[in-house]
C-alpha positions, 0 to 999 in steps of 0.5 A: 505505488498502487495509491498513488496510481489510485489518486492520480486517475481519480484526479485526472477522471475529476478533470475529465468530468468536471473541469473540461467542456470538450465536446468529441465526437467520437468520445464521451469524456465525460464516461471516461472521467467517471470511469476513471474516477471509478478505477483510481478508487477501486485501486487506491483502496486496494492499495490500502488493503494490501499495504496493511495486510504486508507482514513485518518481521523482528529478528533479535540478536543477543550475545551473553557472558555466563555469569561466571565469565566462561562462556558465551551464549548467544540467541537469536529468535525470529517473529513474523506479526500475523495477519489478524494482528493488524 
């Protein structure tokens, strides 16, 4: 969600900057475009960072039968990837 949010108020800021030719007196759209190109990069690369950064775990389930058919043995095992990993 945050890259999204990132590239929409990039994109709005480019508008703001390049595309429009407003004149207002009590606003320089211009800054305001050039800020918001600011913080639309700022966040999308935040964004990034936290999406890699997001831990993903493995859970197995396994069911046996004892080779002599008496018993069944069942394991389960858990793993969570650790940050450096990514």
């Amino acid at each position: 969600m945050s890259i999204g949010t990132g590239i929409v108020l990039f994109v709005i800021g480019a508008i703001l900057e390049w595309a429009l030719n407003i004149s207002v007196s009590w606003i320089d759209l211009h800054m305001v475009g050039w800020i918001l190109m600011i913080a639309g990069a700022i966040i999308f690369v935040l964004g990034l960072i936290f999406m890699l950064r997001r831990r993903r775990s493995v859970t197995t389930n396994r069911t046996m039968v004892d080779p002599e058919g008496q018993a069944r043995v069942t394991r389960q095992s858990t793993s969570t990837t650790p940050d450096d990993e990514l």
